[in-house]
C-alpha positions as CSV (number, residue, x, y, z in Angstrom):
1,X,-20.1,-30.2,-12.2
2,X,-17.1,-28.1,-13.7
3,X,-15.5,-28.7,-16.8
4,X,-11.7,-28.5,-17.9
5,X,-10.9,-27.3,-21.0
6,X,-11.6,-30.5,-22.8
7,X,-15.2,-31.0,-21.8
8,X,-14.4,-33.8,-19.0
9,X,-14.9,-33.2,-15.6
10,X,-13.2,-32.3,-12.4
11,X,-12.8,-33.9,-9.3
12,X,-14.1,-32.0,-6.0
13,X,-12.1,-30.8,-4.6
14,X,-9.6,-29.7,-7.3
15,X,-6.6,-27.5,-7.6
16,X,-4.4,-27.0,-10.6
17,X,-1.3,-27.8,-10.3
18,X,1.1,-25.0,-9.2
19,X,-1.7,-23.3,-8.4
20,X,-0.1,-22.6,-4.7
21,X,3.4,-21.0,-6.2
22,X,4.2,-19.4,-2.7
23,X,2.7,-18.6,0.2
24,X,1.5,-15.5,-0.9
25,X,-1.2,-17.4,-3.3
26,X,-2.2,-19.9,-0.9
27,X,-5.6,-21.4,-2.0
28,X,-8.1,-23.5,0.1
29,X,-9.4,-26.4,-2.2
30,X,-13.0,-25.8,-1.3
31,X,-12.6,-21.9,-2.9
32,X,-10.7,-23.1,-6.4
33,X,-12.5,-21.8,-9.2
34,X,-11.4,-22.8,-12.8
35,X,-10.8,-20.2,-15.2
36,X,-14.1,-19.6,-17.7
37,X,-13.0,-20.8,-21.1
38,X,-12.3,-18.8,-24.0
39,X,-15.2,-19.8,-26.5
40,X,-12.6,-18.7,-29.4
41,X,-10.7,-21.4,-28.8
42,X,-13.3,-23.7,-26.9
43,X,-16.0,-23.5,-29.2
44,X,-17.8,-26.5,-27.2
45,X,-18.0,-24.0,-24.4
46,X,-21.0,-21.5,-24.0
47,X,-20.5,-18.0,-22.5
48,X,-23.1,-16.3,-20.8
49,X,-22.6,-13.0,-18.7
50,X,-24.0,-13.2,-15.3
51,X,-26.4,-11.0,-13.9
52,X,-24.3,-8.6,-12.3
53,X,-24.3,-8.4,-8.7
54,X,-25.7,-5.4,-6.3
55,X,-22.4,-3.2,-6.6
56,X,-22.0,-0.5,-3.7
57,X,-20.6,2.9,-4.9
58,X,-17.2,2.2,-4.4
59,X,-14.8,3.9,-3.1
60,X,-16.3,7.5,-3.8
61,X,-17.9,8.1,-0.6
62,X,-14.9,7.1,0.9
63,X,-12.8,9.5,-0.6
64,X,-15.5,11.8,-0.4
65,X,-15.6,11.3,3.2
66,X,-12.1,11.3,3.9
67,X,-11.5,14.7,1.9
68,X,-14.5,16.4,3.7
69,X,-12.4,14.7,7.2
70,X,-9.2,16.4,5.9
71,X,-10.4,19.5,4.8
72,X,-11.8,19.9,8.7
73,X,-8.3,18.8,9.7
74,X,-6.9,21.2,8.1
75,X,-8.7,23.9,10.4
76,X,-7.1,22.5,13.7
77,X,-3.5,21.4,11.8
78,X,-2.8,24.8,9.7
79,X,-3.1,27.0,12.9
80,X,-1.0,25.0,15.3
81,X,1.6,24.8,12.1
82,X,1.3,28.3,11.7
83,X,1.6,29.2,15.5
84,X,4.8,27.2,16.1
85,X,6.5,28.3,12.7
86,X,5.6,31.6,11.6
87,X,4.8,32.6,7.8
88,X,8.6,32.7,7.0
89,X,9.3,29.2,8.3
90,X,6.3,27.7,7.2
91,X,7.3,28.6,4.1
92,X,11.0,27.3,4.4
93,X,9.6,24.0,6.5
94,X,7.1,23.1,4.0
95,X,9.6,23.3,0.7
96,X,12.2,21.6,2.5
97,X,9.5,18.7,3.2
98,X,9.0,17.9,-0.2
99,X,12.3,16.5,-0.5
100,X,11.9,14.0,1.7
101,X,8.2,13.6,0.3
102,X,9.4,13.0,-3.4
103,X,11.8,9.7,-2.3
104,X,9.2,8.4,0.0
105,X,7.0,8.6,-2.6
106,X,8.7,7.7,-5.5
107,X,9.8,4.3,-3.3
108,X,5.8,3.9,-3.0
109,X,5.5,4.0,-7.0
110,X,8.2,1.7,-7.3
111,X,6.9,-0.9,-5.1
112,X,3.3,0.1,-6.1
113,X,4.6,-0.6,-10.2
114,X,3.4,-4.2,-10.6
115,X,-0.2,-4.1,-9.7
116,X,-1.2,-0.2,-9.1
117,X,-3.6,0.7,-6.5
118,X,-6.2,3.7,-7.2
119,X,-5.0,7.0,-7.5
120,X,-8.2,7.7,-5.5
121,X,-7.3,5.5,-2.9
122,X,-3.1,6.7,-2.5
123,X,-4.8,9.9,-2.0
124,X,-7.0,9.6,0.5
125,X,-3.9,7.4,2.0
126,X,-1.9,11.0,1.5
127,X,-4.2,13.3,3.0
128,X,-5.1,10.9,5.8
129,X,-1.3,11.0,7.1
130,X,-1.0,14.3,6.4
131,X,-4.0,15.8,8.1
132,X,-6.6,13.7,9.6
133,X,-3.6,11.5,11.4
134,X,-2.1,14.2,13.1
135,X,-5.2,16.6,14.3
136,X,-6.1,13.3,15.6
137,X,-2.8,13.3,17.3
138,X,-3.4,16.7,18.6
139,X,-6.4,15.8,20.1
140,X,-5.2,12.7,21.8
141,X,-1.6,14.4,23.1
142,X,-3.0,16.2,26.1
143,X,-5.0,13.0,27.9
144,X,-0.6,11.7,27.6
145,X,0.5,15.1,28.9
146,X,-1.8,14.9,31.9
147,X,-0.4,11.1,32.9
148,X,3.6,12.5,31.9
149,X,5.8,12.9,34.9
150,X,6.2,16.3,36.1
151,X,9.1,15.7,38.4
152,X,11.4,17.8,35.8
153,X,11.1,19.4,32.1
154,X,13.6,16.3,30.8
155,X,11.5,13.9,32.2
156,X,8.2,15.4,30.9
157,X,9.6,15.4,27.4
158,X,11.1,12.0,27.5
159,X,7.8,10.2,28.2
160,X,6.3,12.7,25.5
161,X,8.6,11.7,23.0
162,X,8.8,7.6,23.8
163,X,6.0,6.5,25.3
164,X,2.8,9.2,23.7
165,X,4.3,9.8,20.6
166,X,4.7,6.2,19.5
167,X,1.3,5.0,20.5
168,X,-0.9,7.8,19.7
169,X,1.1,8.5,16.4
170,X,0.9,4.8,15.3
171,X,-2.8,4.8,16.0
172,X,-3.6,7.6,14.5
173,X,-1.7,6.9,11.2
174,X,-2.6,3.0,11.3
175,X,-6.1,4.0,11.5
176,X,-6.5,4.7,8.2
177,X,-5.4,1.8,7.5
178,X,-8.2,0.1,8.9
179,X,-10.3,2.4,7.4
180,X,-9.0,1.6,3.9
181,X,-9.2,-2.4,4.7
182,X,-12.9,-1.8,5.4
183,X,-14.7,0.3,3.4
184,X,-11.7,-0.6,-0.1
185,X,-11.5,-4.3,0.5
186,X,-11.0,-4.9,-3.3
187,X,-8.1,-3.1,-3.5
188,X,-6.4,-4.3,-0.2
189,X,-5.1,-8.0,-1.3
190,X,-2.4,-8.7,0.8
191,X,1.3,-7.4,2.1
192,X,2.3,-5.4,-0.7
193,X,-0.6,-3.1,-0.8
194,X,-0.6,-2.8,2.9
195,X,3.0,-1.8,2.7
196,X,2.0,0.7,-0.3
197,X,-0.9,2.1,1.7
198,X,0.8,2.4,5.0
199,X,4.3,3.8,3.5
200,X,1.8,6.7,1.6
201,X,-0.1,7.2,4.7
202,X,3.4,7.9,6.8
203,X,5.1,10.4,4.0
204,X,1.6,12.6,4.6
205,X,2.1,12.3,8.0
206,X,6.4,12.8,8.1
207,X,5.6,16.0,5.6
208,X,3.3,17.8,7.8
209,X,5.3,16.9,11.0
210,X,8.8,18.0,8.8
211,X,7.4,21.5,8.3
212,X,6.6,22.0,11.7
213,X,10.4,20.8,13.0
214,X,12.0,22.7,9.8
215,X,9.9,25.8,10.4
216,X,10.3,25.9,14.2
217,X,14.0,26.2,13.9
218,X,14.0,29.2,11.6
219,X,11.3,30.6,13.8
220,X,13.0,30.1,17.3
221,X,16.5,29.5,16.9
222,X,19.2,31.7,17.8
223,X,21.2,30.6,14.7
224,X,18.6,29.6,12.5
225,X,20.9,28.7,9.1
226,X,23.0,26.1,11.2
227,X,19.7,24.6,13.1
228,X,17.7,24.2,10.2
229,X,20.8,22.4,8.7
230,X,20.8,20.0,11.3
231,X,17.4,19.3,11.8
232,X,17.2,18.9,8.1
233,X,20.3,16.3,7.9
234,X,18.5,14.1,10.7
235,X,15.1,14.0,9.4
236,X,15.5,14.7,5.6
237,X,18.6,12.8,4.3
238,X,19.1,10.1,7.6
239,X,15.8,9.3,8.1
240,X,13.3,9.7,5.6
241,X,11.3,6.4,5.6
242,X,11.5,6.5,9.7
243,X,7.8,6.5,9.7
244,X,7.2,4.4,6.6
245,X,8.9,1.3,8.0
246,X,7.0,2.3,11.4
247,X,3.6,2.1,10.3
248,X,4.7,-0.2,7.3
249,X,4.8,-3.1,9.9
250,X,1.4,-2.4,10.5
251,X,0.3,-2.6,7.0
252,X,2.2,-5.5,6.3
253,X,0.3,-7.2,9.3
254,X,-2.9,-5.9,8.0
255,X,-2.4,-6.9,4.7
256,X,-1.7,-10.8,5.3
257,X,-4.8,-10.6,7.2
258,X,-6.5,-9.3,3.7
259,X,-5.7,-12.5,2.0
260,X,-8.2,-14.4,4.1
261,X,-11.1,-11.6,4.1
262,X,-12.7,-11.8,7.6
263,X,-13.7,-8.0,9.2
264,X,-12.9,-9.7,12.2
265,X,-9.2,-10.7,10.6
266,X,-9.0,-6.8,9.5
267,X,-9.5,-5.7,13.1
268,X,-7.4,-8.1,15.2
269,X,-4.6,-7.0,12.6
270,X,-4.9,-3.4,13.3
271,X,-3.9,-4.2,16.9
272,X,-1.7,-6.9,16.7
273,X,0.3,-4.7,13.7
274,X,0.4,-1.1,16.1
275,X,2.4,-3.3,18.5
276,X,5.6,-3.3,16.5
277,X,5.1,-0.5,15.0
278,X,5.1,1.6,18.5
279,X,8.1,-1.0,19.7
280,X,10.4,0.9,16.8
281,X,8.7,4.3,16.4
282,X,10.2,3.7,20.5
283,X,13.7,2.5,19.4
284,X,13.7,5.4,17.2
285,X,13.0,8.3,19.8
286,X,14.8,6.7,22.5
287,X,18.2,7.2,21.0
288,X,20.2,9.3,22.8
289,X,24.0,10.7,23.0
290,X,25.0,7.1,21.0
291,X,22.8,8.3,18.4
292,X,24.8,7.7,15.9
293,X,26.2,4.1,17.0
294,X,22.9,3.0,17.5
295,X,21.6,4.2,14.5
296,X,24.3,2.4,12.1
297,X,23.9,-1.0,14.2
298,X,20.6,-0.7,15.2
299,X,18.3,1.5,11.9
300,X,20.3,0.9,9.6
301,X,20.2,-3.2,9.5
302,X,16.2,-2.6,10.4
303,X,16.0,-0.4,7.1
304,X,17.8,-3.0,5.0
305,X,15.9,-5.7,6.4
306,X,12.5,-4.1,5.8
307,X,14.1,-3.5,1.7
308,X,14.9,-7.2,1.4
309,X,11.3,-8.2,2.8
310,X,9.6,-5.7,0.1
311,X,11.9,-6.9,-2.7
312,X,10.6,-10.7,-1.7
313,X,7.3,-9.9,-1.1
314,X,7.5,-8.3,-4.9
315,X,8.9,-11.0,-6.8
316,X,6.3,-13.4,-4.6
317,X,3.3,-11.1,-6.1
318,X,5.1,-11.5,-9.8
319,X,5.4,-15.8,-9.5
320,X,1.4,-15.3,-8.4
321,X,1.0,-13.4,-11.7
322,X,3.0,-15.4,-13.7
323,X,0.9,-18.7,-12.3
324,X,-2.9,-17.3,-12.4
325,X,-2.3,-16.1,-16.4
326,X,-1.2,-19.6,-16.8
327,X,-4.3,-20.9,-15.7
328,X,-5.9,-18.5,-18.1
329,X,-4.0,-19.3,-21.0
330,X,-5.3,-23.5,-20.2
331,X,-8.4,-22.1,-20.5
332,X,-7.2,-20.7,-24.1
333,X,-7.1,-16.9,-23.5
334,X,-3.3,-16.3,-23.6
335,X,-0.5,-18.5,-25.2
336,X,2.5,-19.5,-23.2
337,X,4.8,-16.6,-24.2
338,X,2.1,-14.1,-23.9
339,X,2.3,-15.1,-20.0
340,X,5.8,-15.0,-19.7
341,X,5.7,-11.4,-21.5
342,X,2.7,-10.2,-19.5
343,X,3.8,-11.9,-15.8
344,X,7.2,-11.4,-15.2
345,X,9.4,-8.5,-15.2
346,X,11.9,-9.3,-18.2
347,X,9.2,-10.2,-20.2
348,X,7.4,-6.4,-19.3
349,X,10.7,-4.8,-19.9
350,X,11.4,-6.4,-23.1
351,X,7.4,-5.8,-24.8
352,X,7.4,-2.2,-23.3
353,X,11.1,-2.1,-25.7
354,X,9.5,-3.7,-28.4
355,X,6.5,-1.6,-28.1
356,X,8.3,1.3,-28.0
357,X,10.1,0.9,-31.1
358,X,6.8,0.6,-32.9
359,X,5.3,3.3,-31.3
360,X,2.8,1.4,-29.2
361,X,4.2,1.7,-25.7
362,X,0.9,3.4,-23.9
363,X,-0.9,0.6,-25.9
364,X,1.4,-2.1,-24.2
365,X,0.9,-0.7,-20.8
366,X,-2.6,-1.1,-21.3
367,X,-2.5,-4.8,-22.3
368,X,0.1,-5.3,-19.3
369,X,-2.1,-3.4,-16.7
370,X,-5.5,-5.3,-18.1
371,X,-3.9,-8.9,-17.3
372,X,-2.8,-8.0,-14.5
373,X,-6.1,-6.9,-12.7
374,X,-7.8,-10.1,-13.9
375,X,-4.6,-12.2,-12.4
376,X,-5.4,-10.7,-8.9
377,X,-8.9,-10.4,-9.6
378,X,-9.1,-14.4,-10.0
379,X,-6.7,-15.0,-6.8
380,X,-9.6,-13.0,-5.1
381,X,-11.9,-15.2,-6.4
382,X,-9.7,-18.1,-5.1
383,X,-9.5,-16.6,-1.7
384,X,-13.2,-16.6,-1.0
385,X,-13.9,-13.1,-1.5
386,X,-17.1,-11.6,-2.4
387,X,-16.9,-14.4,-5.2
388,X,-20.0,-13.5,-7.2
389,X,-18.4,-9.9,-7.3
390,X,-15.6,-10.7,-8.5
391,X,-16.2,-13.6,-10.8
392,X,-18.5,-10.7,-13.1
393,X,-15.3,-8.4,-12.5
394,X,-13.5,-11.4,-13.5
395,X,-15.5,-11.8,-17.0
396,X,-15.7,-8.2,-18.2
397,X,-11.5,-8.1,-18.0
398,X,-11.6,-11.6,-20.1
399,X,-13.9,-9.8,-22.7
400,X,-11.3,-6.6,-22.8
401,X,-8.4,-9.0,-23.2
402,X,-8.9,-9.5,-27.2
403,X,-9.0,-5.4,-27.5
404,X,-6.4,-4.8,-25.7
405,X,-4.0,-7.4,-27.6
406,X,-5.3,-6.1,-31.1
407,X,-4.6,-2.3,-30.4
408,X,-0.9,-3.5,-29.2
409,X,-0.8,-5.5,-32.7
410,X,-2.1,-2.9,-34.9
């Protein structure tokens, strides 16, 4: 029978109160698991490690795998680049794609900020979008182009550009998704990281496909200086996140479906979540002469919308925080104001001041990052996931809390 802090026991089935702050931390009484206690401060309590469980290799052979994908990629996506652009406007196309690149992707680190995925795993999300998603495209364009009307050239290129374009781009990017929700299951917990994931996954994808439209208009245009200008005004400055809030939809389906771990969840999310993602990667390419009308009354409000949905999904992910530490610090490992310093973002800002004036800022960042992964490690536990796994996880950032404090407080 399980024990609270004071050596009495629980009831089954038991849930702390607050324990279900929002709807992002929902928790099935049947999975609750109370926090170990800290023998420190529970001296009545006994400690012992578990055995650890049979661990996998994580996600190496997935990025190993995925770079040895993109690196074959790269054989069928640098010629077709280099066939439609030219040297010169490769060049051009592929430094004026890192501007859109750096604000997609500094949006993904500011989203990302609260609870960091891998470095590993953003990459492999990169060079998935940027490569393997759109050989895949090539490969999947002319089976479209065989069912496109032929009636006239317009016609041909319409269907192209609204009916193949949406689904085989969507699939193609989305499908590293599901890749990611399979074989990196521990780091996909729910909407945010799907967003994260799926918004890295679409600036690869957006870069490659911004070289090839900056490129081709220095390499084909009659008046290459005004063209590239254009082209560069719609797709760099209008509409850099087009493709993020595309295939984010997708990852934001996907990753609700990570908060109750099922394979089967994983896959009926990939398909459910390409459906709205090809209904406004559609929208988007079916504009027209009102291109502009439709894009202040129609974009714009989605873009806005999707910001507002991030920034609630974000402060969601911080009350989860805030509410797992405090079940820690009931079981004696943090006290009240270390919680409200370590889970919520004016307490952050104001130890990362105080650390900084003291010299100990990487130090805090450390002790913030640490209590963090063992907040969303025990709401995996809570979900039901790979429990055993995660409960050994779960006591190895416990014993790295008391170092991490100390080298703040040195």
């Amino acid at each position: 029978m399980t024990m609270n802090p004071h050596g009495q026991p629980y009831p089954r089935p038991y849930v702390e109160p607050g324990a279900n702050p929002t709807w992002m931390g929902r928790v099935q009484p049947a999975n609750y698991q109370h926090a170990p206690g800290n023998p420190a401060s529970l001296p009545q309590q006994t400690w012992a490690m578990p055995p650890a469980p049979k661990r996998s290799m994580g996600t190496l052979p997935l990025v190993i795998g995925g770079g040895i994908l993109a690196l074959a990629s790269l054989l069928l996506v640098l010629p077709f680049l280099l066939g439609n652009t030219g040297i010169t406007g490769f060049v051009i196309g592929f430094v004026a794609s890192l501007i859109p690149l750096t604000v997609v992707l500094l949006t993904v680190r500011l989203i990302d900020r609260w609870e960091p995925e891998p470095k590993r795993l953003l990459w492999f999300a990169f060079t998935w979008g940027a490569a393997v998603s759109i050989a895949g495209t090539l490969l999947i364009q002319p089976l479209f182009a065989l069912a496109a009307p032929t009636s006239s050239e317009e016609a041909f290129t319409y269907f192209m550009a609204t009916v193949q374009a949406p689904i085989v781009e969507e699939f193609t990017k989305s499908l590293g998704l599901l890749v990611l929700i399979l074989a990196a299951r521990k780091y996909f917990d729910g909407p945010v990281d799907g967003i994260v994931f799926a918004f890295t996954i679409a600036a690869g994808f957006a870069f490659t496909e911004n070289i090839l439209y900056f490129g081709r208009e220095i390499a084909s245009s009659t008046d290459p200086g005004t063209d590239f200008v254009r082209i560069f005004i719609l797709r760099g400055l209008m509409s850099p996140f087009a493709h993020a809030v595309f295939t984010g939809t997708t990852g934001l389906i996907m990753g609700f479906a990570a908060r109750r771990w099922h394979p089967g969840y994983a896959v009926l999310a990939f398909f459910v979540g390409l459906l709205p993602a090809m209904f406004l990667h559609n929208r988007w390419n079916s504009m027209g002469q009102d291109f502009l009308v439709e894009y202040f009354v129609v974009q714009v409000p989605i873009f806005l919308t999707a910001t507002v949905g991030i920034i609630l999904l974000r402060v969601a992910e911080g009350k989860l925080t805030r509410q797992r530490l405090l079940e820690y610090a009931r079981a004696g490992w943090f006290t009240p104001a270390e919680v409200e310093m370590l889970g919520t973002s004016r307490g952050r800002r104001q130890a990362l001041r105080w650390a900084s004036s003291r010299g100990r800022t990487a130090q805090m960042r450390n002790f913030i990052k640490g209590a963090t992964a063992l907040a969303f490690t025990r709401q995996r536990i809570l979900s039901g996931r790979d429990v055993p796994v995660h409960q050994h996880d779960e006591l190895e950032h416990l014993r790295a809390i008391p170092a991490l404090r100390a080298a703040v407080l040195q």
